[in-house]
Every structure is written in structure tokens, then in C-alpha cells.
LUMGUBA-98891 format. One line per 3 residues: for each residue x, z, y of N, C-alpha, C. Coordinates in steps of 0.05 Angstrom, whole numbers, plus 5000, padded with zeros to 4 digits. Layout:
REM LUMGUBA-98891
X/Z/Y/X/Z/Y/X/Z/Y  ...
This chain:
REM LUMGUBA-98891
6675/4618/2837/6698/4635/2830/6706/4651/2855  6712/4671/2861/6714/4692/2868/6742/4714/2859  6760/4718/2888/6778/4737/2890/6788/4744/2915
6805/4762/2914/6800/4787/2930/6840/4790/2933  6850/4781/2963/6870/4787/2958/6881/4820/2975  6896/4842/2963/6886/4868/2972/6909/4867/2993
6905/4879/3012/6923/4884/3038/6946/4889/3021  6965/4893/3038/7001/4905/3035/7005/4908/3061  7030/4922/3071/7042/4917/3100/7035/4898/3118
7040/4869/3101/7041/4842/3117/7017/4819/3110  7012/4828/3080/6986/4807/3075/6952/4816/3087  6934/4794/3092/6914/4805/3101/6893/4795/3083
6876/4812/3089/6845/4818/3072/6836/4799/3065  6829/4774/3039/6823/4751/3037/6795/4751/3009  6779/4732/3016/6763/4728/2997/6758/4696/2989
6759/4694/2962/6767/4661/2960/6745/4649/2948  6725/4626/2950/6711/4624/2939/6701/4584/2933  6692/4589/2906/6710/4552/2903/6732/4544/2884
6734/4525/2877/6755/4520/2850/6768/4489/2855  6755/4480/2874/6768/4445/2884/6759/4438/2905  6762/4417/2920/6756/4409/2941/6775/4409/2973
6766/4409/2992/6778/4411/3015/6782/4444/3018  6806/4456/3032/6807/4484/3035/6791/4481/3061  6779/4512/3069/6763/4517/3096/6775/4548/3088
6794/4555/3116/6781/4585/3126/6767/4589/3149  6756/4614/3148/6742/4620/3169/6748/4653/3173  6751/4650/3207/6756/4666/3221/6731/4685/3237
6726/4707/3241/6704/4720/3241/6712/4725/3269  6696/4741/3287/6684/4758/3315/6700/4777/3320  6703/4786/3338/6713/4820/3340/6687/4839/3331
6706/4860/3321/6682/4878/3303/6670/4869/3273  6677/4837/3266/6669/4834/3240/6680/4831/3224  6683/4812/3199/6701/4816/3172/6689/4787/3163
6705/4778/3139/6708/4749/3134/6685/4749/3123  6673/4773/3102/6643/4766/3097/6632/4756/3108  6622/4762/3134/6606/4749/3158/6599/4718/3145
6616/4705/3138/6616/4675/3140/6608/4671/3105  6594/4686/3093/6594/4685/3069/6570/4660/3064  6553/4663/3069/6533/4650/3066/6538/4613/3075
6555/4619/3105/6563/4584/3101/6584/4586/3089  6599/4598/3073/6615/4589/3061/6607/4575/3034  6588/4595/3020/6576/4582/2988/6566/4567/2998
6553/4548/3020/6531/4530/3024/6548/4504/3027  6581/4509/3033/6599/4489/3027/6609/4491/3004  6612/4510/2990/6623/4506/2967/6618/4493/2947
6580/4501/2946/6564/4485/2925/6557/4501/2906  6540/4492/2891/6530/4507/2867/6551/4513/2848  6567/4489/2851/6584/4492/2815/6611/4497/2832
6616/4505/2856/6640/4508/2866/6671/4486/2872  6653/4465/2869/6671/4438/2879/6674/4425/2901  6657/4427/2914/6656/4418/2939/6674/4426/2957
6680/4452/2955/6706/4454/2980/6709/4482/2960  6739/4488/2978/6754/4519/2972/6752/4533/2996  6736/4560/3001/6733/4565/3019/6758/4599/3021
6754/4606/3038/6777/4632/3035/6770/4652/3077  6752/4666/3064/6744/4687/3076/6763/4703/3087  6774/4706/3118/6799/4722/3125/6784/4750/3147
6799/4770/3138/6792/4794/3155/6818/4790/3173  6814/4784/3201/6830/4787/3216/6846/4810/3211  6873/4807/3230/6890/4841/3233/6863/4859/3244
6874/4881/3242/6861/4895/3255/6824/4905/3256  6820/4891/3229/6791/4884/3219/6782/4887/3197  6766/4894/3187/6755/4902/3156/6786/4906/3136
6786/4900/3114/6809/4912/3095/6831/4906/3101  6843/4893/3123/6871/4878/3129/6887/4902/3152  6913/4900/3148/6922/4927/3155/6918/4917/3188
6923/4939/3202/6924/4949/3232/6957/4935/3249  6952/4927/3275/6971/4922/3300/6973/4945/3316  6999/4949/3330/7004/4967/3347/7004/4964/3376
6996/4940/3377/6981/4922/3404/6974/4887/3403  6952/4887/3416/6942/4852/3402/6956/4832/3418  6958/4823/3398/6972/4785/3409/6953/4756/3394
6946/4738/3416/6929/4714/3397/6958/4707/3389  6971/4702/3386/6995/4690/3372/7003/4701/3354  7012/4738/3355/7020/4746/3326/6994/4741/3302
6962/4735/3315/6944/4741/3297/6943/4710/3280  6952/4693/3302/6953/4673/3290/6982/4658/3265  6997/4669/3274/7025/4668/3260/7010/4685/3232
7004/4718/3232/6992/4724/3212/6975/4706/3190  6946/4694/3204/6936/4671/3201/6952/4651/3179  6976/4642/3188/6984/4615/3186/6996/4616/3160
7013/4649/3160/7024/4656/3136/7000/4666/3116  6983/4668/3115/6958/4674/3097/6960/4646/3080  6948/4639/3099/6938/4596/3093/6961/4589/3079
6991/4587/3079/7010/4573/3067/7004/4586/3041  7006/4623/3040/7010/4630/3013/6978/4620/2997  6968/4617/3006/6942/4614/2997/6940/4586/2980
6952/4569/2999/6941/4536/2998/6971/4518/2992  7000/4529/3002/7016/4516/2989/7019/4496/3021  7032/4465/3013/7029/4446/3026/7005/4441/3044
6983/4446/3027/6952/4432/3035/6948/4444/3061  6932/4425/3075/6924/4425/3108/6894/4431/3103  6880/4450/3120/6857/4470/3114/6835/4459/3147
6815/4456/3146/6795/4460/3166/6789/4487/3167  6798/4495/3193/6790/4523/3204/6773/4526/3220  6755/4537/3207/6732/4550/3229/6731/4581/3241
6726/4583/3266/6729/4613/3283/6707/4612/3300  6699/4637/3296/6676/4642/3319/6687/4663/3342  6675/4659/3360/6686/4680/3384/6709/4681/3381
6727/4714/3378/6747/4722/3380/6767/4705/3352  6754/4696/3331/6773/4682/3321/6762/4659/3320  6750/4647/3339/6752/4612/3342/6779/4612/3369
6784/4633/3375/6804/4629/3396/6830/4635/3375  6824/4646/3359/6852/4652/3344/6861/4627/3324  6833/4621/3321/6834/4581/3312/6847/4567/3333
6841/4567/3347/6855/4550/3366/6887/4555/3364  6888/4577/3371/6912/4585/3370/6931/4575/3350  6925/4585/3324/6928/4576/3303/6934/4539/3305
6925/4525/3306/6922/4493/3309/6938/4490/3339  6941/4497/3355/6961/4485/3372/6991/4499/3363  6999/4520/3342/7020/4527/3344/7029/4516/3320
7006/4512/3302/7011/4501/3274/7005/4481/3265  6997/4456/3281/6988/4439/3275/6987/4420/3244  7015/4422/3238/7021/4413/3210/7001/4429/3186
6979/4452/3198/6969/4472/3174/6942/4454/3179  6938/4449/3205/6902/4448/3211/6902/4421/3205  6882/4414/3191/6882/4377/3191/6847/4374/3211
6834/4401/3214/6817/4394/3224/6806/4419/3232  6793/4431/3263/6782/4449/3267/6748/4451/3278  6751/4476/3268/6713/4484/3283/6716/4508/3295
6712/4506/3326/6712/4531/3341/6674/4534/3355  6672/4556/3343/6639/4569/3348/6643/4582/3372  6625/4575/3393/6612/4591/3420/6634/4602/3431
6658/4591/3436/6680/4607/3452/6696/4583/3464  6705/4588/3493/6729/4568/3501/6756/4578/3504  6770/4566/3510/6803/4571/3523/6803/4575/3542
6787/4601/3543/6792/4621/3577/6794/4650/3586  6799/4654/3600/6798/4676/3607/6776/4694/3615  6760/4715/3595/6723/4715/3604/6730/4750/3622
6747/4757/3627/6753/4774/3661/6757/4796/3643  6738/4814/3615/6745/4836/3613/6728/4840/3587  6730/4861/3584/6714/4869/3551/6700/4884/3568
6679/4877/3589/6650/4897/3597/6636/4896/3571  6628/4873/3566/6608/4867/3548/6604/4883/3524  6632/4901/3508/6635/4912/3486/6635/4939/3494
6647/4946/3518/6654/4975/3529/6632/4997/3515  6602/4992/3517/6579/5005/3498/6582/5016/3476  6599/4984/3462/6598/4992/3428/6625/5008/3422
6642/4999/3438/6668/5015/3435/6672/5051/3438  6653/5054/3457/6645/5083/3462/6627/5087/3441  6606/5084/3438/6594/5094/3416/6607/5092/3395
6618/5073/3386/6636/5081/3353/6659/5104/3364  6678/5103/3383/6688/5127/3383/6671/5152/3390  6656/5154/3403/6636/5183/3396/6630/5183/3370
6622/5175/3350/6607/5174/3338/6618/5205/3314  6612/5221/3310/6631/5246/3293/6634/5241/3269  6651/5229/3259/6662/5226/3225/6660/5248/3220
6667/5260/3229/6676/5285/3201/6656/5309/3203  6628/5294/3214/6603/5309/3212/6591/5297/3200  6588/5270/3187/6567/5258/3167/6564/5266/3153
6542/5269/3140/6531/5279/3118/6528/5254/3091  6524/5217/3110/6520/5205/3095/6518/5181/3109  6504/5154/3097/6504/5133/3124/6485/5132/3130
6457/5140/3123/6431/5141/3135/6439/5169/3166  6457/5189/3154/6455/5209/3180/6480/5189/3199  6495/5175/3191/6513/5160/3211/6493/5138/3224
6476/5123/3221/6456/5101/3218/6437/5125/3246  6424/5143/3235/6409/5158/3263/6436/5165/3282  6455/5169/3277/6474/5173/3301/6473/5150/3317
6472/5135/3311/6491/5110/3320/6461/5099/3336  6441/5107/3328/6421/5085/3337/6414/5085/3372  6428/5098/3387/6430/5093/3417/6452/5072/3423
6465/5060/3411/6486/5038/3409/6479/5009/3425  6452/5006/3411/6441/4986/3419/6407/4982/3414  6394/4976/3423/6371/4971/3417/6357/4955/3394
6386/4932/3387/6380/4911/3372/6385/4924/3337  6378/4929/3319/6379/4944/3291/6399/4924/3284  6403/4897/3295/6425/4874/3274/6441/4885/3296
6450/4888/3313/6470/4894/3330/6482/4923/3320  6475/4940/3310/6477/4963/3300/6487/4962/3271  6472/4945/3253/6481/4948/3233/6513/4927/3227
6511/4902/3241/6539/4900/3246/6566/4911/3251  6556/4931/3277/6578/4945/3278/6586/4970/3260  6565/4977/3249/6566/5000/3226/6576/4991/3198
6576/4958/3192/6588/4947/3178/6617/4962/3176  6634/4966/3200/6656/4968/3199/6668/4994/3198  6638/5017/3186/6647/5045/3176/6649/5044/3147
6665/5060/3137/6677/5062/3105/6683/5089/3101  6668/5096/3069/6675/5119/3060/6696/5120/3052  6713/5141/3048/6741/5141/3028/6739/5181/3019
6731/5173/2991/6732/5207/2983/6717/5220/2999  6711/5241/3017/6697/5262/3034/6706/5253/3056  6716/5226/3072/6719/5226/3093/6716/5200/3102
6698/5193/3124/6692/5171/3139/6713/5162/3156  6719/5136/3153/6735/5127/3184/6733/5096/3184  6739/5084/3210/6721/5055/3217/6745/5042/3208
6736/5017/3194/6759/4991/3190/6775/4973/3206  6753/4977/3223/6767/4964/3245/6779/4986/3261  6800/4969/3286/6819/4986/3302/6806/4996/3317
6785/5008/3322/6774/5014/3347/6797/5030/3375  6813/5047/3360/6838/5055/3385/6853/5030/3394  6852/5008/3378/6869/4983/3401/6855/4975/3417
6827/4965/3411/6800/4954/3423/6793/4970/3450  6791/4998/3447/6785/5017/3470/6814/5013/3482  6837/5008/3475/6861/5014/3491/6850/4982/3509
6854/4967/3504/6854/4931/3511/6831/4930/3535  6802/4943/3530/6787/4949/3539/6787/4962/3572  6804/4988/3569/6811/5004/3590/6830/4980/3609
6841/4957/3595/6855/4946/3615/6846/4932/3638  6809/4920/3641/6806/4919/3649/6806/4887/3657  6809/4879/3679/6812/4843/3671/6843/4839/3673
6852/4851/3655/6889/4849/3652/6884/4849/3617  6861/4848/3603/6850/4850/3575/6859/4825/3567  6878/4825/3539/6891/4811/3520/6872/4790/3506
6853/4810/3499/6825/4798/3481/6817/4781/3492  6795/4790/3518/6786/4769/3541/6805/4748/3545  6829/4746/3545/6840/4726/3555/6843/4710/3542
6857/4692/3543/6869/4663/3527/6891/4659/3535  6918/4656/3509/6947/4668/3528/6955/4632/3540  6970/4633/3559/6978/4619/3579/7001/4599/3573
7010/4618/3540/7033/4599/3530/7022/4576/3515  6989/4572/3511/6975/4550/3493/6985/4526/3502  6983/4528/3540/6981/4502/3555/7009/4493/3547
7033/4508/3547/7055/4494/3541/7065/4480/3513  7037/4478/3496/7037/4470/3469/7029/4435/3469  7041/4428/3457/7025/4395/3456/6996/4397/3443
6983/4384/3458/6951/4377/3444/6949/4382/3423  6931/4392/3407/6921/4386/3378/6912/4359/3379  6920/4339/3362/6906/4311/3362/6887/4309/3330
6884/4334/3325/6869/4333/3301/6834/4326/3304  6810/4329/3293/6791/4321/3297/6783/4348/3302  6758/4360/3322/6746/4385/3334/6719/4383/3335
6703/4398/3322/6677/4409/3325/6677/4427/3346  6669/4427/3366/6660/4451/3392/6632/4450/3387  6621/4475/3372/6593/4489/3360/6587/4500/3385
6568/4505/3401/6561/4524/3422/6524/4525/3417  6525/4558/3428/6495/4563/3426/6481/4549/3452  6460/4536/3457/6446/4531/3485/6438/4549/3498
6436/4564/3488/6421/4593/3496/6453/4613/3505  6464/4599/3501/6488/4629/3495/6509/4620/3525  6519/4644/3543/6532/4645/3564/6563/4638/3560
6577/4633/3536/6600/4631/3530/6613/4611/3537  6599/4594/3535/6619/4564/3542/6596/4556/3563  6610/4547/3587/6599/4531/3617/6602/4503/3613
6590/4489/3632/6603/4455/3629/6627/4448/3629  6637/4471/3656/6667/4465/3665/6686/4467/3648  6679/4485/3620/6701/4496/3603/6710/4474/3584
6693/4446/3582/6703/4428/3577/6729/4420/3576  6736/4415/3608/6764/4399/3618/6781/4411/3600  6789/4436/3603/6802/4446/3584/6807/4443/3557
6780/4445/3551/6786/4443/3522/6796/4415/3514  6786/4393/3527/6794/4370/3524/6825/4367/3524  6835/4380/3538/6857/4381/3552/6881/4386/3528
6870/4413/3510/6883/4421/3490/6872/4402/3471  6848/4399/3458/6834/4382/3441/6827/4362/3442  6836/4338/3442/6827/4313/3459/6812/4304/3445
6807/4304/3411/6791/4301/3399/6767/4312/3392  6760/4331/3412/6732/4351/3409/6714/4334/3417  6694/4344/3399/6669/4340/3403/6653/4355/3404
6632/4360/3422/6612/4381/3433/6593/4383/3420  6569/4404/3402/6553/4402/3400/6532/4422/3404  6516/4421/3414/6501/4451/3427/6479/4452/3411
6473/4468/3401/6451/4485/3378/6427/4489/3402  6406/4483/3396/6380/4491/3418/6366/4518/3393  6365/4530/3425/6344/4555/3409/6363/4578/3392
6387/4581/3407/6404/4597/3393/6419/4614/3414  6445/4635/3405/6456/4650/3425/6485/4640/3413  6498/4665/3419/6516/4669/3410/6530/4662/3377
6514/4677/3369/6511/4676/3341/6496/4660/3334  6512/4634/3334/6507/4607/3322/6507/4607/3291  6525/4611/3276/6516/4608/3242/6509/4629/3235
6493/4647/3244/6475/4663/3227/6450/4660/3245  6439/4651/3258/6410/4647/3273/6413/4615/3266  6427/4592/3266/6423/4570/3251/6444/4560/3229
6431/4572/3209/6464/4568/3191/6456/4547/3171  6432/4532/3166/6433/4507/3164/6438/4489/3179  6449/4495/3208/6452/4469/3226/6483/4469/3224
6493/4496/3231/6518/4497/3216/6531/4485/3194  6521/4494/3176/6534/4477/3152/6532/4447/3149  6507/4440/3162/6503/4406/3166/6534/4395/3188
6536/4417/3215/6550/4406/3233/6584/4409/3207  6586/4427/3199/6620/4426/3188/6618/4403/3160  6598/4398/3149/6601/4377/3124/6606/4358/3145
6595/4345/3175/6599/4321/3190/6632/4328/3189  6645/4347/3201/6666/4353/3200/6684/4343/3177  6671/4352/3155/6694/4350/3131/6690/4323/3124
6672/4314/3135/6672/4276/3128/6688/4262/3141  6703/4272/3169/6723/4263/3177/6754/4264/3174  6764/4238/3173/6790/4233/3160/6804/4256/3176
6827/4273/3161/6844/4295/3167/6864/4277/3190  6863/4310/3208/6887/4299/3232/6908/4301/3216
């Protein structure tokens, strides 16, 4: 079963999928949309849709969910938190986030703890990674990119293809162009992203805000997913996390990057069913 809750001012972009079970949202990347997680989401749900309730979230500022006028992990997470209540009522949800929203998971579960009974944060720690170099590429090329010269998405698709070398790297981020009537424009914020960007290592995104540490622990139970292959999480980034998560547990994917549940998304879904077998914090 399948629905679609449509933006307003204050509600954000949701896809629900499932009819009983444990709730799971999942929080997507910068640059992606709750789809992303589609595939582990039915692979929890089940054939006949019992197995869990899953609920697909487009961050602020991301696929169909309305736009911020500057980013905060806390307002995204407060957003977050108010989704999950209207959604789920009382019930306490396992949240999974990758990258940019496994930190907004976090976030989320140290501010809300009474929502999370259990989290999964993919390939990202509670730190500060210095700056958005890494995106600066894609952020310029989607703003070059001329909307209001397309002809179509195969002529946006040859635009775009100096972006990156990788065609899945490309077609991800092109994910987040949309027609409307005779005129193209991207779903995501790209003018906050390039603003956050230009900051340089004073970048919102990159960081991890400072008011977490003054939060009490999450004492809930933690999946820490990390790629072996992937530069995101160090040994050291441990202490920390421990620090906030005392209940984490590490597990590193061999033969993978970054993008842990879509290069192993049967190991994925094996690692979050271990998850949902554990009694709720």
C-alpha cells in the first residue's frame, strides 16, 4: 500500500509503504529524495506488506518538500520529528539516514529521543568534514546548467554530462530536475547548497552542530553501517559516536563506498532486520 503525502508550507514530501508492522523512516543524502531508499524499503516491508511500515521522507529542501531560507540540522530535524508524530501518532519509529540525513538521524534521536526507539546511521559520523569541496563540481554544474534552454531531458542529460564522469553520478543528480508546464527548475535548493558551500569550512552542512554534545546520550540501540572502502568514517570517529550513542554498534560493509545500500542492499536489509530484532530503546 502506497501514499503520497503532498507538501503545504510546513508538511514534507512523504511516501508510505506497508500496512503493519514496526514503523521505519528513512532519511536520504544531500541531492537525493526518499525514493532513493525505495528498494530497501519494500525488501522490509515484504511481499504482502506486513512486515514493517515504512515512510519515505524528502528532506526540507529536497525533492517535493518545500524549501529553507538557511539550513539548520535541528530545524531539519524538528521538521523530521513533526512528520513522524503526524504520521505514526504515539508509536516510536527506527530511523535510518544516510550521509547528510544519517546526521539529521542523529539529530533527530538525541533531541527526540521519546520518537526513536531505534536508529541506523549509513557512512557518516558526528563531525565536522571542513567543507562542501567534495560537492562544489556538482553544485556549479547544476547551477550552469540553462533551464530555460532545454529542449528536453535527453538535451539536459548531454548538458550535464561534464558533471561527472560516473553516468550514476549524473543521473542522480539530474534526478533532482523537474518539468512543470514549459519550464524546468531543480527540486532541490541548489541556491542554499551553493550559499553553505561558498562558506567554506564555516559550512553548516559539513558540520555537526555543537549543541548535540549538550544533549544526553541516545541510550537507544544503533546500527553504525559504514562502507570499507569509503573515507567517511575514520577509527577515531568512534569515541564520539560512542559518546552520543553508547549503544552503537559498528559494522563495515567490505567491497563498498559510500553508497552502502545501493552497491550492497542485500547486506543492508540483512544488517536493519538484525536491527529490528532488537528490543526498542
Amino acid at each position: 500500500m502506497t501514499s503520497g503525502a503532498e507538501p503545504t508550507e510546513s508538511r514534507l514530501h512523504t511516501l508510505s509503504l506497508g500496512s503493519s508492522g514496526p514503523r521505519v523512516a528513512f532519511l536520504h543524502g544531500l541531492f537525493g529524495q526518499g525514493r532513493n531508499w525505495a528498494q530497501i524499503a519494500k525488501a522490509l516491508v515484504g511481499p504482502d506488506g506486513t512486515d514493517a511500515r515504512a515512510l519515505l521522507v524528502d528532506l526540507p529542501d529536497h525533492g517535493r518538500s518545500p524549501w529553507s531560507t538557511e539550513f539548520s540540522f535541528a530545524a531539519y530535524a524538528d521538521r523530521v520529528a513533526a512528520e513522524l508524530r503526524e504520521a505514526g501518532g504515539d508509536d516510536r519509529w527506527t530511523v535510518v539516514g544516510h550521509s547528510l540525513g544519517g546526521k539529521v538521524a542523529m539529530m533527530l534521536a538525541l533531541a527526540h529521543p521519546d520518537l526513536v526507539g531505534r536508529l541506523a546511521v549509513v557512512d557518516i559520523a558526528p563531525k565536522d568534514y571542513g567543507d562542501l569541496s567534495r560537492f562544489d563540481g556538482y553544485i556549479r554544474a547544476m547551477e550552469e546548467l540553462p533551464l530555460d534552454e532545454l529542449a528536453d531531458r535527453g538535451d539536459a542529460e548531454e548538458r550535464f554530462a561534464g558533471a561527472d564522469p560516473d553516468p550514476g553520478v549524473r543521473a542522480f543528480l539530474l534526478q533532482n530536475l523537474r518539468r512543470e508546464g514549459d519550464e524546468w527548475r531543480w527540486q532541490s535548493n541548489v541556491g542554499l547548497f551553493s550559499a553553505d558551500a561558498a562558506r567554506g569550512h564555516e559550512s553548516r552542512i559539513a558540520d555537526f552542530p555543537a549543541a548535540a554534545a549538550e544533549l544526553a546520550p541516545y541510550p537507544g540501540p544503533v546500527l553504525w553501517l559504514a562502507g570499507a572502502d569509503s573515507q567517511y568514517i575514520k577509527p577515531d570517529d568512534a569515541v564520539q559516536m560512542r559518546k552520543l550513542f553508547p549503544a552503537m554498534r559498528l559494522v563495515r560493509v567490505k567491497g563498498v563506498g559510500h553508497w552502502v545500500h545501493s552497491q550492497a542492499p542485500d547486506v543492508t536489509v540483512q544488517a536493519l532486520r538484525a536491527l529490528l530484532a532488537r528490543p526498542i530503546g
